[in-house]
N, CA and C atoms as an extended XYZ file, in Angstrom:
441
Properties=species:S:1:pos:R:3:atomname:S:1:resname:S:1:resid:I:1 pbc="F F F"
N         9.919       32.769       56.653 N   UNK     1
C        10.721       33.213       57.763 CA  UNK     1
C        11.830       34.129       57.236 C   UNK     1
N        12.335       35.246       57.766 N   UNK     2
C        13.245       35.994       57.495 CA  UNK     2
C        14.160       35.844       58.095 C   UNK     2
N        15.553       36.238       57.737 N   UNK     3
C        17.019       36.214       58.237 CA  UNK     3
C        17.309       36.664       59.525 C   UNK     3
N        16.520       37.194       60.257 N   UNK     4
C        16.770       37.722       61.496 CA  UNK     4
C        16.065       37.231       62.459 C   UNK     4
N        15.021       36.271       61.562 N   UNK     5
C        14.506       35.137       62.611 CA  UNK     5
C        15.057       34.223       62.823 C   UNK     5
N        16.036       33.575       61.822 N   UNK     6
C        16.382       32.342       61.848 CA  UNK     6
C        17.467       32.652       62.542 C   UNK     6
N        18.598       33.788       62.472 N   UNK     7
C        19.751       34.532       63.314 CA  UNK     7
C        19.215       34.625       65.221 C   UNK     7
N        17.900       34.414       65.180 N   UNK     8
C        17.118       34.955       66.465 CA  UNK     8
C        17.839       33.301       67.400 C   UNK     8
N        16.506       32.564       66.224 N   UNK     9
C        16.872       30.827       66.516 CA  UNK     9
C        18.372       30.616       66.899 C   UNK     9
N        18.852       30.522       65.853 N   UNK    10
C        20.519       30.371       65.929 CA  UNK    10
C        21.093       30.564       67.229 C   UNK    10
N        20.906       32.314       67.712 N   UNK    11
C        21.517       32.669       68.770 CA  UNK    11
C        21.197       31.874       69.916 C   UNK    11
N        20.131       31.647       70.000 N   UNK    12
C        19.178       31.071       71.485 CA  UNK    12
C        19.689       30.143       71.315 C   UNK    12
N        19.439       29.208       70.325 N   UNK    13
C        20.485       27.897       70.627 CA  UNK    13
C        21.564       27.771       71.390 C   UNK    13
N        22.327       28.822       70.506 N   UNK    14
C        23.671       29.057       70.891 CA  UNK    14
C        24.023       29.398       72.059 C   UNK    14
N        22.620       29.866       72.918 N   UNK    15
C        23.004       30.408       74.379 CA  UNK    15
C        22.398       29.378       75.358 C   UNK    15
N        21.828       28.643       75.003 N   UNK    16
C        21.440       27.253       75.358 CA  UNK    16
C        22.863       26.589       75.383 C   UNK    16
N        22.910       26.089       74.517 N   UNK    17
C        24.232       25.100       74.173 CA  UNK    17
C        25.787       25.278       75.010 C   UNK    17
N        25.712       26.526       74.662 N   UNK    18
C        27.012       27.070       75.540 CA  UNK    18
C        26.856       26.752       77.038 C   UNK    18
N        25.590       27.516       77.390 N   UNK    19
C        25.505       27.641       79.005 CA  UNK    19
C        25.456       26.364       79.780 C   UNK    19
N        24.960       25.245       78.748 N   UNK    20
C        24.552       23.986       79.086 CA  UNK    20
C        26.245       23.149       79.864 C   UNK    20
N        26.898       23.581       78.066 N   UNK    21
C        28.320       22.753       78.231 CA  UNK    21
C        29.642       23.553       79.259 C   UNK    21
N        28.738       24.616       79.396 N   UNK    22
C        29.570       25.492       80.720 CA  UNK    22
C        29.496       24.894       81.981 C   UNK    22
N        28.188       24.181       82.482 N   UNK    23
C        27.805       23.961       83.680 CA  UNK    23
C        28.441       23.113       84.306 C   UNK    23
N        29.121       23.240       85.342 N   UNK    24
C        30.182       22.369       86.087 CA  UNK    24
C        31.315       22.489       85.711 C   UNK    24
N        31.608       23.528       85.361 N   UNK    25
C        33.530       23.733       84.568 CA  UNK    25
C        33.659       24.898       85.303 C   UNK    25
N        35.004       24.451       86.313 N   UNK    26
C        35.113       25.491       87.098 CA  UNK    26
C        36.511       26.297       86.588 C   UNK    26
N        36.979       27.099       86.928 N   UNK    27
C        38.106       28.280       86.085 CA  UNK    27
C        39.065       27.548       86.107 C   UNK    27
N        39.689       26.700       86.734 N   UNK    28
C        40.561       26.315       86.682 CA  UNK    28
C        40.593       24.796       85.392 C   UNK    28
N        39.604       24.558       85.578 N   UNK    29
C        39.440       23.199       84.024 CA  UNK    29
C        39.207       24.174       82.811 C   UNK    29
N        38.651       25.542       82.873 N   UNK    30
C        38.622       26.112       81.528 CA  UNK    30
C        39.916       27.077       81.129 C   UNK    30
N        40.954       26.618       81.915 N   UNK    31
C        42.122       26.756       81.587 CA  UNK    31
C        43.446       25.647       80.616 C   UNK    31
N        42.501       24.446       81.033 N   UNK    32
C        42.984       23.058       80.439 CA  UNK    32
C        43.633       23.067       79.175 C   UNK    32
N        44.749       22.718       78.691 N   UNK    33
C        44.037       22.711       77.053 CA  UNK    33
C        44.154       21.062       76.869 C   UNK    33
N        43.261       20.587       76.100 N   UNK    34
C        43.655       19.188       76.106 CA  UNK    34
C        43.932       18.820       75.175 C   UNK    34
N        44.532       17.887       75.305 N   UNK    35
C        45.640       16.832       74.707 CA  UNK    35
C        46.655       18.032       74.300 C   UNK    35
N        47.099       19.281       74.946 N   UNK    36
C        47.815       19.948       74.733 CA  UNK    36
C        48.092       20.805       73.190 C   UNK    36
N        47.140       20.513       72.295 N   UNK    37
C        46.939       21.150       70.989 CA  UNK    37
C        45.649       22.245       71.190 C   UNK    37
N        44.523       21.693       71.382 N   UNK    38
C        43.579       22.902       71.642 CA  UNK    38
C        43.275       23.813       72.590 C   UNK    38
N        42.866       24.741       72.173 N   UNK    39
C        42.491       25.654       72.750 CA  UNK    39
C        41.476       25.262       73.602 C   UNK    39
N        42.184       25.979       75.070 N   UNK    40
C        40.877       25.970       76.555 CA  UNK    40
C        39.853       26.232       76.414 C   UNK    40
N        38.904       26.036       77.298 N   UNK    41
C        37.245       26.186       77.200 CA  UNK    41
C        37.346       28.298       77.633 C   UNK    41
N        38.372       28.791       78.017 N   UNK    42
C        38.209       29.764       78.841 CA  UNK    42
C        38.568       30.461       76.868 C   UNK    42
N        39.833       30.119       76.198 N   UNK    43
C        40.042       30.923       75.223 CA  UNK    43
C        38.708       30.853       74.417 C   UNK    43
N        37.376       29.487       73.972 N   UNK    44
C        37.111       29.903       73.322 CA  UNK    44
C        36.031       30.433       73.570 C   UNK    44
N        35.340       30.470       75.093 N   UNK    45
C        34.128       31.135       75.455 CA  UNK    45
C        34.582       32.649       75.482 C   UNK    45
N        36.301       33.037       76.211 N   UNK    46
C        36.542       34.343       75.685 CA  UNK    46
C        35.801       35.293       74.062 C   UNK    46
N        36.260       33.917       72.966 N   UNK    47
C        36.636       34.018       71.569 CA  UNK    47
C        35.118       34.397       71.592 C   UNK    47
N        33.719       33.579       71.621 N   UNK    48
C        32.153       33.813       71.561 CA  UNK    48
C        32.042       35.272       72.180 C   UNK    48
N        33.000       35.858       73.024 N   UNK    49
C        32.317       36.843       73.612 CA  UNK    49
C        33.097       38.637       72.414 C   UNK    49
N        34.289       37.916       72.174 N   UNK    50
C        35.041       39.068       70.566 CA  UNK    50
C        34.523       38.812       70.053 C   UNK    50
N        33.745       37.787       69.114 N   UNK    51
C        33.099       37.673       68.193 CA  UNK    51
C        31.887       38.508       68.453 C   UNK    51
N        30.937       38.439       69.414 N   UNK    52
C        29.900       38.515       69.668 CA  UNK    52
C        30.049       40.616       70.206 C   UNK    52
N        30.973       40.992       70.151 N   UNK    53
C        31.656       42.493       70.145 CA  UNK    53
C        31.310       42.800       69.251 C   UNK    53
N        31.967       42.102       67.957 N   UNK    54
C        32.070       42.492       66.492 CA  UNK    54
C        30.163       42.920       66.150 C   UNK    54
N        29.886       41.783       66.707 N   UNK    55
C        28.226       41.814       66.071 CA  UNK    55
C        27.574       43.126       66.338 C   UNK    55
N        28.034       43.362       67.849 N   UNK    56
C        27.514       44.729       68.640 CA  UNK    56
C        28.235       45.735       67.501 C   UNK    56
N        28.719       45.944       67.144 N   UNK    57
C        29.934       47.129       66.443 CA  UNK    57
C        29.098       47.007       64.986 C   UNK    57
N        28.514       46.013       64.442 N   UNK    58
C        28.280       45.856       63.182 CA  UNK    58
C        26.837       46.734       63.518 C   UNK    58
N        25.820       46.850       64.753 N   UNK    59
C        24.471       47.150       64.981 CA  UNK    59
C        24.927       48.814       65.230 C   UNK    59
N        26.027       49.122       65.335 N   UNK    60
C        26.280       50.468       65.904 CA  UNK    60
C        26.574       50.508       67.696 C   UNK    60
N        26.682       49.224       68.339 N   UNK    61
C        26.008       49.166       69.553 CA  UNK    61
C        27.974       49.397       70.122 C   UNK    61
N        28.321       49.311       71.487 N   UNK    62
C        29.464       49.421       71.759 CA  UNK    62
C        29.743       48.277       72.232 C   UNK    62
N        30.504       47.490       72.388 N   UNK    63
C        31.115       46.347       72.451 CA  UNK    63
C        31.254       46.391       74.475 C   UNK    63
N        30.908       44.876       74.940 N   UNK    64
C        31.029       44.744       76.302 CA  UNK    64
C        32.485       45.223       76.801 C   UNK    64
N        33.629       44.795       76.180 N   UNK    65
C        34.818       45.021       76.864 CA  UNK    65
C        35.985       45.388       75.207 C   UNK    65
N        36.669       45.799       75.773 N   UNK    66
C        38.049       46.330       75.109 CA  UNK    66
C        39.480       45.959       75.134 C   UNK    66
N        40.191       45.885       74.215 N   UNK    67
C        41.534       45.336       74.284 CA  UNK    67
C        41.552       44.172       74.815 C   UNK    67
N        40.714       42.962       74.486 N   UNK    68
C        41.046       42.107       74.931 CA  UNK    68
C        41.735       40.833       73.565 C   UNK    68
N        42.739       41.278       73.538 N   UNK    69
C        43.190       40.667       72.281 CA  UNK    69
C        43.655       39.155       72.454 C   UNK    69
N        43.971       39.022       73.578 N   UNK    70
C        44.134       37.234       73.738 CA  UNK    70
C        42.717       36.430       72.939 C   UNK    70
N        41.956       37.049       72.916 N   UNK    71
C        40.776       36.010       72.857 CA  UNK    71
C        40.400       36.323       71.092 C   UNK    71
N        41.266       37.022       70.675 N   UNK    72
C        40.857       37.468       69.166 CA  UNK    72
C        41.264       35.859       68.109 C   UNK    72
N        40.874       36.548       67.120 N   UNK    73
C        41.444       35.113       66.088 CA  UNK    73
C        42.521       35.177       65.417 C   UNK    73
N        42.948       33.818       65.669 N   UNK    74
C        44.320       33.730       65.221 CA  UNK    74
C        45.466       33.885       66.647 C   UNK    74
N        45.249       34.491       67.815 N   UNK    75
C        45.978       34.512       68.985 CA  UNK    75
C        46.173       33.333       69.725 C   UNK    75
N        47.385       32.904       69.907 N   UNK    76
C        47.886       31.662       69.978 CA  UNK    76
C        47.472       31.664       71.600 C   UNK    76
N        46.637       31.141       72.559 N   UNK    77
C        46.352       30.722       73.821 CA  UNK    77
C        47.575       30.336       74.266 C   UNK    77
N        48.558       29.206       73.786 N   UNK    78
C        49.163       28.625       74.484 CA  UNK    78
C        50.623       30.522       74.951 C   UNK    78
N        50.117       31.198       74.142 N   UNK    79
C        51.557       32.342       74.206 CA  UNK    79
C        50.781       32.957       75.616 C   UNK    79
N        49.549       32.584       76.929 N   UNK    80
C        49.307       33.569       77.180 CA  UNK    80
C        49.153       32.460       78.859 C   UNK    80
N        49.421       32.906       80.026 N   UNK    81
C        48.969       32.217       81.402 CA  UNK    81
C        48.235       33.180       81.934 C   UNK    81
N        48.130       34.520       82.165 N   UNK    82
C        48.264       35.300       83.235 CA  UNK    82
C        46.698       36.231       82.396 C   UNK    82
N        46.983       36.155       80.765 N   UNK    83
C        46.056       37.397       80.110 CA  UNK    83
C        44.296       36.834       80.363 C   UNK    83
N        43.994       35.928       80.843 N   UNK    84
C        42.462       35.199       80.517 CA  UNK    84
C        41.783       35.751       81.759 C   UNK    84
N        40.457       35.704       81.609 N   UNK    85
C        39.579       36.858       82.614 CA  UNK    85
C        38.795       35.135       83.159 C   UNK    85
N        38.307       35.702       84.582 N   UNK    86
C        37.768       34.377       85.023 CA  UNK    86
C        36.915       33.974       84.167 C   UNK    86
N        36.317       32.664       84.993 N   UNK    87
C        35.621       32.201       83.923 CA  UNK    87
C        34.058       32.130       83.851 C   UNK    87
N        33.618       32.510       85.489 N   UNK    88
C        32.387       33.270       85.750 CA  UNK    88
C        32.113       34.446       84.811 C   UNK    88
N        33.264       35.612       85.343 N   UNK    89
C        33.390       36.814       84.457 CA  UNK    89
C        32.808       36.583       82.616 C   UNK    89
N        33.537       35.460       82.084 N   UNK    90
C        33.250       35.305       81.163 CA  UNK    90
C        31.605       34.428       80.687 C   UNK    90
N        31.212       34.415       81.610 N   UNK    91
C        29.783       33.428       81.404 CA  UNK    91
C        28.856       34.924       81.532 C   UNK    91
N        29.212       35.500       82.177 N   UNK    92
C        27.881       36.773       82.639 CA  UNK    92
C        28.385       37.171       81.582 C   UNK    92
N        29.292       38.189       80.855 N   UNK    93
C        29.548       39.112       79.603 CA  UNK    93
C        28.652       38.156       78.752 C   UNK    93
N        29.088       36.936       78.969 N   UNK    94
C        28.693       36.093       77.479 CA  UNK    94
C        26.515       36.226       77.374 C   UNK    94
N        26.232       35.993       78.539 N   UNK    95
C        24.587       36.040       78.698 CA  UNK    95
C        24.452       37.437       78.798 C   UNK    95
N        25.736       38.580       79.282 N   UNK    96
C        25.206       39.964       78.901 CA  UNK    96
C        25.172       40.168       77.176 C   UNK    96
N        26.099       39.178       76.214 N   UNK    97
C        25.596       39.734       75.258 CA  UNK    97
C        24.712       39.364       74.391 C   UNK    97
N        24.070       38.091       74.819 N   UNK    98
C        22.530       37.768       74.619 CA  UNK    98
C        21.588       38.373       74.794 C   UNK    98
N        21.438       39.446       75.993 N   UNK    99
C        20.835       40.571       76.547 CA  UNK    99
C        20.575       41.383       75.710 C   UNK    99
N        21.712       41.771       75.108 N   UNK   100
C        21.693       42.926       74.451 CA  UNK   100
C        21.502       42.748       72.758 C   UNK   100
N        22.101       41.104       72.408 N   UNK   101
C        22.200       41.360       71.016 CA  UNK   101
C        20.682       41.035       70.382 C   UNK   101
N        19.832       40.336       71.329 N   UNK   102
C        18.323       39.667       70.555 CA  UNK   102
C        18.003       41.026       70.348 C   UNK   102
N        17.372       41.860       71.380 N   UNK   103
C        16.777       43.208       70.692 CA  UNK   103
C        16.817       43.719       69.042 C   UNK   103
N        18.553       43.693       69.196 N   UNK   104
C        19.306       44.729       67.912 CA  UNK   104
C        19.167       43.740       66.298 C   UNK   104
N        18.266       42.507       67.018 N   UNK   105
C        18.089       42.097       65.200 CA  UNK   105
C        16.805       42.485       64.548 C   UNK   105
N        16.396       43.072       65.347 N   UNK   106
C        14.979       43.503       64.916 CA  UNK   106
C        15.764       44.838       63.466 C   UNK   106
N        16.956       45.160       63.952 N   UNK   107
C        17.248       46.095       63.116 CA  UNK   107
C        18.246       45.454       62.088 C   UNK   107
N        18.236       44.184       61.882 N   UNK   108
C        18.845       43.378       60.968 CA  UNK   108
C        18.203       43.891       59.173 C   UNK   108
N        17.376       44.354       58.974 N   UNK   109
C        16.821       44.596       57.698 CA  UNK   109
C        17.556       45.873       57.284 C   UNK   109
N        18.013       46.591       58.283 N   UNK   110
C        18.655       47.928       58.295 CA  UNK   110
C        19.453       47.633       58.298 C   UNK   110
N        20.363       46.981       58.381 N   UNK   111
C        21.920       46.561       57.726 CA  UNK   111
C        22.543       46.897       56.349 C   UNK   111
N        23.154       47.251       55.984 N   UNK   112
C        23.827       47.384       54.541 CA  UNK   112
C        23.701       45.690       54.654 C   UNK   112
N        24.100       45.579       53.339 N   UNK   113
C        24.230       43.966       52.505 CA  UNK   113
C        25.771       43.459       53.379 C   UNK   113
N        26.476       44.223       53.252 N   UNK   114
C        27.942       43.977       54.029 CA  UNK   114
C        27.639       43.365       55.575 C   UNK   114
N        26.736       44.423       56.082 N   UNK   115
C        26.191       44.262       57.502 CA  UNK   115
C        25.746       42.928       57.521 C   UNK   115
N        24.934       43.013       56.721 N   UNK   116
C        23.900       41.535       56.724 CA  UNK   116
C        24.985       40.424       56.613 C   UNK   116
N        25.682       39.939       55.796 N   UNK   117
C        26.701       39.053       55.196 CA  UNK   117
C        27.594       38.883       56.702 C   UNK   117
N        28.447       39.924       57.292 N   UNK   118
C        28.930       39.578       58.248 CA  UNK   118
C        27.828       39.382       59.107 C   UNK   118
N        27.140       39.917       59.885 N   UNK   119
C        26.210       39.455       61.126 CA  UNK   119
C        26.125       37.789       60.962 C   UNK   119
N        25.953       37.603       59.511 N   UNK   120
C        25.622       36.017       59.429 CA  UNK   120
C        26.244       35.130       59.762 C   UNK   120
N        27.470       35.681       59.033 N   UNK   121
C        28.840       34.834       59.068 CA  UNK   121
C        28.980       34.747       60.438 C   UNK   121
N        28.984       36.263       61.643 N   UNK   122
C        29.415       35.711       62.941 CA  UNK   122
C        28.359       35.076       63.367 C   UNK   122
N        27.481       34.888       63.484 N   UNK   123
C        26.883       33.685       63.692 CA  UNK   123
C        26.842       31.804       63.237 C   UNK   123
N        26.986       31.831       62.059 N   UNK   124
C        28.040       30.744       61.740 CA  UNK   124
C        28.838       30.262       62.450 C   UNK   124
N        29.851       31.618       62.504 N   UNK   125
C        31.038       31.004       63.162 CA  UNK   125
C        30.695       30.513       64.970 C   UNK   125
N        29.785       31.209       65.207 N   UNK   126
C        29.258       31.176       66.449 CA  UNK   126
C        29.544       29.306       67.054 C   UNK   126
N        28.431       29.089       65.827 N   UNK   127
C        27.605       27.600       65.641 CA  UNK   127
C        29.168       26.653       66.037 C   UNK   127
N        30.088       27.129       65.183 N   UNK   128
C        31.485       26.058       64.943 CA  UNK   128
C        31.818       26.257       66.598 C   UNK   128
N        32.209       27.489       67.183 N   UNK   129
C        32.510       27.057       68.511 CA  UNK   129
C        31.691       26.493       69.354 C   UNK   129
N        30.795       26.594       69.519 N   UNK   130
C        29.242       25.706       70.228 CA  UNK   130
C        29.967       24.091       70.391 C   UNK   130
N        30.191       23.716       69.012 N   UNK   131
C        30.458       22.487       68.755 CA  UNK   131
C        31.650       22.405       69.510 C   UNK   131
N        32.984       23.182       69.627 N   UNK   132
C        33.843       23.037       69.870 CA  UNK   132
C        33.549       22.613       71.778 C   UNK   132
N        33.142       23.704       72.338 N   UNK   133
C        32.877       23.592       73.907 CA  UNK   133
C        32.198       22.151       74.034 C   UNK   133
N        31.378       21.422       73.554 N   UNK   134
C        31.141       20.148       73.619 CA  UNK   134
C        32.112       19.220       73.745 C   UNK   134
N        32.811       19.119       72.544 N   UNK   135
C        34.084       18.405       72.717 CA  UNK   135
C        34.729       18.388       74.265 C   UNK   135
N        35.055       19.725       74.298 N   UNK   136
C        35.693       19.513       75.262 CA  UNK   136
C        35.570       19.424       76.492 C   UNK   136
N        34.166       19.513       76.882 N   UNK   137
C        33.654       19.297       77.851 CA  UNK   137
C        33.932       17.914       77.981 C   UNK   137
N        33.537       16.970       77.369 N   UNK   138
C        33.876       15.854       77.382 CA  UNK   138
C        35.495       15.717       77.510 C   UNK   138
N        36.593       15.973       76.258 N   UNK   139
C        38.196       16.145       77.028 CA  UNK   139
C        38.228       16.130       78.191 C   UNK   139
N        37.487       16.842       78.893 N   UNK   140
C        37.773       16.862       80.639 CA  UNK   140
C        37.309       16.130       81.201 C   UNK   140
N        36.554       15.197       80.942 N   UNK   141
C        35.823       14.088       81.452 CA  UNK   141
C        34.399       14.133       82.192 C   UNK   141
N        33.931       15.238       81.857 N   UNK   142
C        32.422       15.410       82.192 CA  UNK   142
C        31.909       14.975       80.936 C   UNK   142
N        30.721       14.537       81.614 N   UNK   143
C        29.476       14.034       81.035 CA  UNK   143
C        28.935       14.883       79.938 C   UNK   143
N        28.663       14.282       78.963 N   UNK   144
C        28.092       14.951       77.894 CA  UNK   144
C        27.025       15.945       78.363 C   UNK   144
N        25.804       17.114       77.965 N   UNK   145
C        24.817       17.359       78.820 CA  UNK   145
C        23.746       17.702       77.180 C   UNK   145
N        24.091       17.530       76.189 N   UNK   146
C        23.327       17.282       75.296 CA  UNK   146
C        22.945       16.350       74.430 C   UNK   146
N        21.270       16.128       75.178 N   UNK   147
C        21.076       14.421       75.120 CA  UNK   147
C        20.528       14.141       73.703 C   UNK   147
């Protein structure tokens, strides 16, 4: 199996998993932060969708949206009420960039080594927030949905 298959796997998961622990969280709970230390379900499905920019930018491709720096890394959520995009808004960008990014690994072999190394890594990092939206789906007191 090659690296852009297993990156293929990865993603689909990842768009599984997400969409799963999205379902029934309405904008106003993915504003939550709970227990008042972490970050909302809205900052980090924002965060999957900058990350998932970067990936587009690494393929040559143009990134879904711009200047959206609340959702970057390292940007403190709690400094922000007013900057977060709904949370529908943020579920369609997020399955628009599933749309767009499976195609562009076919051109994963065409990557510089740099290319390759990051694409990976944001996927990695992908995996860590996946985990994170679980959690907190639960924080809010819904039902787990991955059995």
């Amino acid at each position: 199996m090659q690296v852009k298959d297993t990156l293929k796997i990865q993603l689909d998961a990842n768009h599984m998993l997400v969409n799963k622990n999205l379902s029934g969280i309405t904008h106003q709970e993915s504003l939550t932060f709970p227990q008042e230390v972490s970050n909302p379900m809205n900052w980090i499905l924002g965060h999957l969708i900058f990350s998932r920019n970067l990936l587009l930018q690494i393929f040559g491709e143009k990134p879904l949206w711009k200047n959206f720096k609340v959702y970057d890394r390292g940007f403190n959520a709690k400094d922000t009420k007013d900057g977060f995009l709904d949370f529908e808004e943020l579920k369609s960008l997020f399955n628009e960039s599933q749309n767009r990014l499976m195609p562009l690994l076919e051109k994963f072999d065409n990557l510089t080594e740099k290319g390759q190394e990051d694409a990976t890594f944001l996927v990695l990092h992908e995996i860590y927030h996946c985990g994170q939206l679980g959690y907190m789906r639960r924080l809010l007191g819904k039902e787990g949905v991955i059995k």
